[in-house]
C-alpha positions in Angstrom: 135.0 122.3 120.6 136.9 119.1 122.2 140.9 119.0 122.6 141.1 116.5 119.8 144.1 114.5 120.6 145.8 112.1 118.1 146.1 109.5 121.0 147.5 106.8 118.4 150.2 109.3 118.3 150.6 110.3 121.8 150.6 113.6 119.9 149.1 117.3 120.9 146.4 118.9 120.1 144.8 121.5 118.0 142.2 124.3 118.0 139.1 123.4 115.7 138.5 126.2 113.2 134.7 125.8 113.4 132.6 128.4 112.0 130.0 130.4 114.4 128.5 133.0 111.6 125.5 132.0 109.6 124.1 134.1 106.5 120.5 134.1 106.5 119.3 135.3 102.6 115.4 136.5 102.8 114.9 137.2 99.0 111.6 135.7 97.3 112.3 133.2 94.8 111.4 135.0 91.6 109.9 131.8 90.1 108.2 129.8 92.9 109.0 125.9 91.1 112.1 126.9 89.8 115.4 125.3 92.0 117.3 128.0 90.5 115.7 130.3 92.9 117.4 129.3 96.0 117.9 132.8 97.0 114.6 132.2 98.7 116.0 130.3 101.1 117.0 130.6 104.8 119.6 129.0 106.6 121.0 129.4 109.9 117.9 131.5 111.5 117.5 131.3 115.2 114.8 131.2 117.2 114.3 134.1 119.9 112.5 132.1 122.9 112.1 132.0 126.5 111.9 129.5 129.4 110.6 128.9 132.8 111.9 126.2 135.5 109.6 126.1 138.7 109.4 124.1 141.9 107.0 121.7 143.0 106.4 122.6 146.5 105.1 119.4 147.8 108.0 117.2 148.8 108.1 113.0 149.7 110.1 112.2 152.7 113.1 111.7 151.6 113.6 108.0 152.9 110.1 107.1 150.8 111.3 109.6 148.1 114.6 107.8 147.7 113.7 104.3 147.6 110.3 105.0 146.1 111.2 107.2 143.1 114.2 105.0 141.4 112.0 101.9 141.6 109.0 103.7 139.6 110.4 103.3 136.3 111.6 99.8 137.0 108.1 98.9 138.3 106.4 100.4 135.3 109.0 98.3 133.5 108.2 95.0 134.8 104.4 96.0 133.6 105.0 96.1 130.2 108.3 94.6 129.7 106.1 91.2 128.6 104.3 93.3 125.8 107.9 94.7 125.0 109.4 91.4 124.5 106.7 90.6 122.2 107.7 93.7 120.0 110.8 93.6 120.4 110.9 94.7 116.3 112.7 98.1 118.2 109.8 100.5 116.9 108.5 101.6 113.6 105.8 98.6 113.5 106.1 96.7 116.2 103.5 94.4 114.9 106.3 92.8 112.7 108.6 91.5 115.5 111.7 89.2 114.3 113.4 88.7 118.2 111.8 88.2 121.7 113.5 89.0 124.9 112.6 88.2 128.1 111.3 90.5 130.9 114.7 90.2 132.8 116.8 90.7 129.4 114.5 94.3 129.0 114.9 95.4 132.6 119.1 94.8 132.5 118.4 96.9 129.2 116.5 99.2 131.3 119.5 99.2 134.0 122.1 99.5 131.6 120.4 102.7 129.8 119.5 104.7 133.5 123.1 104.0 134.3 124.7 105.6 131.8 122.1 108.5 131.7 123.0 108.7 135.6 126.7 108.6 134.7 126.4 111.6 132.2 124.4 113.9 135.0 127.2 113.4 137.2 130.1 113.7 134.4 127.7 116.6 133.1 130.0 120.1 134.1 126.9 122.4 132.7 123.4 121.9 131.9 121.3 123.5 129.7 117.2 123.8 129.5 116.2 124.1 126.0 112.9 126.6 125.1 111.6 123.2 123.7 111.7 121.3 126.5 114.8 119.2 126.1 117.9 119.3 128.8 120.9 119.3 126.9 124.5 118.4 129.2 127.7 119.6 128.5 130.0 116.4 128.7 133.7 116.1 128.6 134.8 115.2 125.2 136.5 111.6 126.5 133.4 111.0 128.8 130.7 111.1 126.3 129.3 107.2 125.5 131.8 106.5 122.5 134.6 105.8 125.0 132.4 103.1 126.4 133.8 100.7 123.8 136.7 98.8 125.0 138.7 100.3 122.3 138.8 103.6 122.8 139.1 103.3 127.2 141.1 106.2 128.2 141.4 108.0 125.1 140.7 111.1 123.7 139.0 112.3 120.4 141.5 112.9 117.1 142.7 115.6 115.3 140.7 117.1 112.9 141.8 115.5 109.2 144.7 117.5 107.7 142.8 117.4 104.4 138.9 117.4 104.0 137.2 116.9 100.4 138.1 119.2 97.3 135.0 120.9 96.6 133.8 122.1 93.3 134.8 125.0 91.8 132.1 127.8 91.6 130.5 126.7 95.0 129.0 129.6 96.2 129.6 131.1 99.5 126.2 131.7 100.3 125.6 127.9 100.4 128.3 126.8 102.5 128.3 129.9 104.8 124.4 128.2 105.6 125.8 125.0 106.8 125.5 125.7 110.6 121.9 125.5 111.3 119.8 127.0 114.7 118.4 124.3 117.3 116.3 125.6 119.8 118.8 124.5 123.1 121.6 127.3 121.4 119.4 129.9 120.9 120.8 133.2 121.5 124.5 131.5 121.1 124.4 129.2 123.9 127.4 127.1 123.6 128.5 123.8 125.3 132.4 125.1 127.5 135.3 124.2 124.8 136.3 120.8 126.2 132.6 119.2 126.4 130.2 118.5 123.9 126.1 118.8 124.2 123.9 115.5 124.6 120.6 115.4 125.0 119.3 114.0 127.8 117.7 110.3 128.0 114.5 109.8 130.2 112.8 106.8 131.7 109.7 108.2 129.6 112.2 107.9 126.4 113.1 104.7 126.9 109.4 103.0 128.3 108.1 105.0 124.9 110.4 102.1 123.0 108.7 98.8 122.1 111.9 97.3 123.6 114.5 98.8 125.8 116.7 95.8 124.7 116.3 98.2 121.0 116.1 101.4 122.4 117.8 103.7 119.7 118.1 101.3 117.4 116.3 101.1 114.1 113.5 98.2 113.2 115.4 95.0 112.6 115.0 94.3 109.1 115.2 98.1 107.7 116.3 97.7 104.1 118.2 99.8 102.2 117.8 97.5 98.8 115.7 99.2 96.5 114.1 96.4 94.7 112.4 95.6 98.2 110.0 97.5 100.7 110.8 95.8 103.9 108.8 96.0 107.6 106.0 98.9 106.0 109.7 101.1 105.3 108.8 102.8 102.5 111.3 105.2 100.5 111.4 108.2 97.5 115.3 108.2 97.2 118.3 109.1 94.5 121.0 106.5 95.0 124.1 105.8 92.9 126.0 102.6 92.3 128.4 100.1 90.8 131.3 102.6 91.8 133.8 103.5 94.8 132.6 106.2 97.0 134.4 107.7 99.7 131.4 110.1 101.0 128.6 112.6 99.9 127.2 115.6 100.1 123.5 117.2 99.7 122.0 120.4 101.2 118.2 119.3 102.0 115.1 120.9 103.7 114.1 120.6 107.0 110.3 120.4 107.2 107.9 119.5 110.2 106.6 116.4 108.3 103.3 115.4 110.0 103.6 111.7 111.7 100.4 109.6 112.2 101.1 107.5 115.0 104.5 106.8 117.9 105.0 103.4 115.8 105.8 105.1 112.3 108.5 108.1 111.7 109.2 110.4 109.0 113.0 111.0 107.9 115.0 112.3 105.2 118.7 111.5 105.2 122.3 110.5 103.3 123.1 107.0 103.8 126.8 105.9 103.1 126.2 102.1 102.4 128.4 99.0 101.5 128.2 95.5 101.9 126.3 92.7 100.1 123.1 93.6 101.1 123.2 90.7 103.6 123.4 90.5 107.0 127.1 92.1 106.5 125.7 95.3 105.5 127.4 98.3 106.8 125.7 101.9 106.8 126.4 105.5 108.1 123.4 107.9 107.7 122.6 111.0 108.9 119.6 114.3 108.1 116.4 115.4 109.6 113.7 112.8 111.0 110.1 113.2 113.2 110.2 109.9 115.9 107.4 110.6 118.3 108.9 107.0 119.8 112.5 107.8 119.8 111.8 111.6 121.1 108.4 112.1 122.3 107.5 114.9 120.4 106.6 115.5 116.5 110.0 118.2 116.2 112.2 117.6 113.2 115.7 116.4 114.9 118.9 116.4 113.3 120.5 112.7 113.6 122.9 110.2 113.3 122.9 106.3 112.7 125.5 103.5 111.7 125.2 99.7 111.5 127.1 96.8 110.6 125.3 94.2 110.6 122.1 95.2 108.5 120.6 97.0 111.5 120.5 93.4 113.4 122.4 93.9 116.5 125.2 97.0 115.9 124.8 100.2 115.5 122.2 103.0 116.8 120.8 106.6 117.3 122.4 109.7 117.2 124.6 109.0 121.0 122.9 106.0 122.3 125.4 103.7 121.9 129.5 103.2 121.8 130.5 104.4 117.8 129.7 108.1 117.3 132.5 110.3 118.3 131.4 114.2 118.7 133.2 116.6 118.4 131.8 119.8 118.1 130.3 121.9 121.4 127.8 123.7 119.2 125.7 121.2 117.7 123.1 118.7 119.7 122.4 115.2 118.1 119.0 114.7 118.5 118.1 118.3 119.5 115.4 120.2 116.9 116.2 122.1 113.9 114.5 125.5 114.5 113.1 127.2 112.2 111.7 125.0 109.4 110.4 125.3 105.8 107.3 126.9 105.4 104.9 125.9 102.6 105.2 128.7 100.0 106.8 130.8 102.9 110.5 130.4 103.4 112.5 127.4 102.8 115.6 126.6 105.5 118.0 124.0 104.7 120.9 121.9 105.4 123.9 120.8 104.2 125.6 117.9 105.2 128.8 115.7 104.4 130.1 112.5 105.1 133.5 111.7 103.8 136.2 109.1 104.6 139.7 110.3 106.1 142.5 109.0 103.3 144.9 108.9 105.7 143.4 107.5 109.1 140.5 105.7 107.6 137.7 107.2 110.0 134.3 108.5 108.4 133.5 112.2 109.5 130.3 114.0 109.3 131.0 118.1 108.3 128.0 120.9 107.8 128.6 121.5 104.6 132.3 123.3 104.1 131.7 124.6 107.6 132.3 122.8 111.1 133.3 119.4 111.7 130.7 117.6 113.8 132.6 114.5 114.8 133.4 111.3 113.3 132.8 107.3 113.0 136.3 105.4 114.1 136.8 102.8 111.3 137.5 100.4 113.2 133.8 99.9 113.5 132.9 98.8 110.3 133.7 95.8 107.9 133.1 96.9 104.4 133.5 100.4 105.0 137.0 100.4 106.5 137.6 100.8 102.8 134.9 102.5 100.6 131.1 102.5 100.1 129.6 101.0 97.1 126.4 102.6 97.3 125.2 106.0 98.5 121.5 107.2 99.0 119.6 109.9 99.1 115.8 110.9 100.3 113.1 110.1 101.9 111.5 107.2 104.3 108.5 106.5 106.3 107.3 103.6 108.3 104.0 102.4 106.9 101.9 100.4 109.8 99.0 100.2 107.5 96.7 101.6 110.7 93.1 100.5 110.4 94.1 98.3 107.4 94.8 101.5 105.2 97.8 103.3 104.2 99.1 105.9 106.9 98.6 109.5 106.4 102.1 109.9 107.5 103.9 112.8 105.5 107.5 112.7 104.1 109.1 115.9 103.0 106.5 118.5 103.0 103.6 116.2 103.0 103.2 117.4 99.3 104.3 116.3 95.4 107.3 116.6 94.3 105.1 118.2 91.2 104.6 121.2 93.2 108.3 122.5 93.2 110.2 124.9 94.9 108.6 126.8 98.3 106.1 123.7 98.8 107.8 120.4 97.6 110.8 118.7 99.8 114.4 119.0 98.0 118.1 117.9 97.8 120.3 119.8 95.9 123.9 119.7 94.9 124.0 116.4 95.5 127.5 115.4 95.1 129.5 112.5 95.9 133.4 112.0 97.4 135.9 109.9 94.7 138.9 107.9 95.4 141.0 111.2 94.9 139.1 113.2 98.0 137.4 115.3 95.2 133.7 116.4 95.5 132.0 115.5 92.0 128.5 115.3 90.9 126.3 112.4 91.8 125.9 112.3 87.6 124.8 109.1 87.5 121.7 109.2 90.2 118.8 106.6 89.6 115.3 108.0 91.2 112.8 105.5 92.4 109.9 106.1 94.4 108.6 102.5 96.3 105.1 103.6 95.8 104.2 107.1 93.7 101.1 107.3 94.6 101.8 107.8 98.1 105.1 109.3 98.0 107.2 110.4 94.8 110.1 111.7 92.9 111.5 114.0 90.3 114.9 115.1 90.1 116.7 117.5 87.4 119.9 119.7 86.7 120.5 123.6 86.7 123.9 125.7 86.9 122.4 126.8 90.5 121.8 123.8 92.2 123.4 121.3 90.1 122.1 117.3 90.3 118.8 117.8 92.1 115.6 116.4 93.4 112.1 117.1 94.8 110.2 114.4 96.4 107.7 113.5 99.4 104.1 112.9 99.6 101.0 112.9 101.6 100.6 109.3 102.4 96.7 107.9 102.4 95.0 109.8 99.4 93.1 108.8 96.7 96.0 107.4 94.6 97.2 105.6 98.1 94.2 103.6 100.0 
């Protein structure tokens, strides 16, 4: 966990109380499409694994080797950095492009990101390989990209909030004991030092993956959150609730390896925090699960992170990519795996997640469930959210490319109905929502709407057990979606 210093304060600092048991519950669900029967589900499992590092044992000369190797990427760079500029859309249907940059503006990109992946090896203090490939590095808390931005030079990460969100009475333990969940990279309890958090390392591969490395961890310019709109092939099954103030929200959701078609399309399911006119002014912070072949190379469900205020135009980005995110917990890898997932009517592992606003210092913090803190957006970021959100979301989106001139077989949730319920349909439960006296109340009000059933779909309910709910998902391409 960091030192979280109040540096507005000058003041000390205090030990985070963050939780390190999980309660993993392994009873069948007496009635497989009843929500009620979340004693079927598993939280918190880890994954035993193994891994091997070996040695290539044919070596360059180191002269060639030095000047050689660094200019490889940059080389390969200057190849396709003309097709990049083209697509410079920033992935998810690249085909759609709204900017073009210029093969010099994508290699100082290019620079820009191998210097601060360089910076981070040498700031790194420990590094960990990860069964699934990944290297994760253990970073001093005031080193890590955030304190990049010119506003936060030279300062450390805050307190944790004196007060976090009322929640609601009855809430059982078993749900918020399952708010830390395994990723591969802790396995075993692997731990970043207290003092440093874990970042996952950025390649040259990760970013020449990227249709632009002017957008690299961004989201598609013109992702829309509007829901009388599909936008850009983004298509959505989502709850969302409006015409109020909302200070954050909370949802426990499944975690499923959700079949992607193609690196140009991804497969999320997320909270997102929104305010703004819908405009260009529109401010977000979202964070869940997503499969991004182009954003991680891989077809792994990753937990993430994402903020924007500018209607995903020029602010804003992935997970630690940029200056805005501040982390704060050493146990936790933004953009590492969530192992293990859901199993179709096997066992169901989920997550619980809340965004709230600080009353008293303004900043936006992400929490695991009632558990550990994970870190925090300064306020200072946004516009419309340095005082409340007007809208907050919940669900499911895909990027459409229409490949072959047909809809994409590109799964969200499960890749099934919601029809098909509990241990084979995708869910959020206890959906729940933050008011304007720091009180977690029921999201009673939630509006489904699914931008194409056929393809994708919703149905949500209500039960004493898992309180304002929803199942949704879908296969994609079937014969209700050409």
């Amino acid at each position: 966990m960091c030192e979280q210093t109040d540096s507005s304060r000058g003041g000390g600092s205090r030990r985070s109380g963050i939780q390190t048991t999980r309660r993993a519950t392994t009873a069948a669900a007496t009635t497989p499409r009843s929500p009620a029967c979340s004693k079927g589900i598993i939280r918190g499992r880890s994954m035993a694994a193994s891994t091997s590092c070996s040695r290539g044992k044919i070596k360059a000369p180191p002269i060639i080797a030095s000047l050689v190797v660094p200019l490889l990427p940059l080389l390969l760079l200057a190849l396709v950095a003309p097709c990049s500029a083209a697509a410079a859309h920033g992935g998810g249907g690249g085909k759609n492009a709204t900017a073009f940059f210029s093969a010099g503006e994508e290699r100082e990109a290019y620079r820009r990101i191998m210097a601060r992946m360089a910076r981070m090896d040498k700031d790194s203090n420990r590094t960990i390989q990860s069964p699934d490939g990944d290297v994760i590095h253990c970073v001093p808390c005031h080193l890590q990209p955030a304190f990049d931005h010119p506003r936060l030079r030279g300062q450390r990460p805050e307190e944790e909030p004196a007060e976090r969100p009322r929640m609601l009475a009855g809430a059982s333990d078993e749900e918020e004991e399952g708010a830390v969940f395994a990723q591969a990279w802790s396995d075993g309890g692997r731990a970043c030092p207290e003092g440093t958090v874990p970042i996952r390392r950025t390649t040259a591969r990760d970013v020449l993956r990227s249709s632009s490395a002017r957008r690299f961890g961004m989201k598609p310019r013109g992702s829309n959150v509007r829901r009388d709109s599909t936008s850009n092939g983004h298509e959505h099954a989502v709850g969302y609730v409006t015409g109020d103030q909302f200070y954050g929200a909370k949802a426990s959701l499944n975690v499923w390896s959700a079949k992607v078609a193609s690196a140009a399309e991804f497969s999320l399911s997320q909270i997102w925090v929104i305010s703004g006119s819908f405009g260009n002014d529109l401010n977000t912070i979202e964070a869940g699960w997503q499969v991004s072949p182009e954003l991680y190379g891989d077809n792994s469900p990753r937990f993430f992170t994402y903020w924007t205020t500018d209607a995903y135009q020029e602010t804003g980005c992935y997970n630690l990519h940029c200056s805005g995110f501040i982390q704060t917990n050493n146990r936790i890898a933004i953009g590492a795996a969530i192992s293990p997932t859901s199993v179709y009517n096997g066992r169901q592992f989920d997550i619980s997640l809340l965004i709230w606003k600080d009353p008293h210092r303004g900043n936006w913090w992400l929490q695991l469930g009632s558990g550990p803190l994970v870190g925090y957006w300064p306020s200072f970021l946004f516009t419309h959210l340095g005082g409340h959100a007007n809208m907050v979301q919940f669900g499911g989106e895909v990027v459409n490319s229409r490949p072959s001139g047909s809809h994409t077989p590109t799964q969200m949730g499960s890749g099934h109905f919601p029809r098909e319920g509990f241990n084979r349909a995708a869910y959020f439960r206890n959906v729940q929502v933050v008011d304007g006296d720091n009180s977690l109340v029921p999201a009673a009000a939630l509006r489904l709407v699914a931008d194409h059933p056929g393809c994708y779909d919703i149905k949500g309910g209500y039960n004493r057990a898992w309180g304002n709910y929803f199942y949704y998902g879908g296969p994609g391409r079937n014969v209700h979606c050409p």
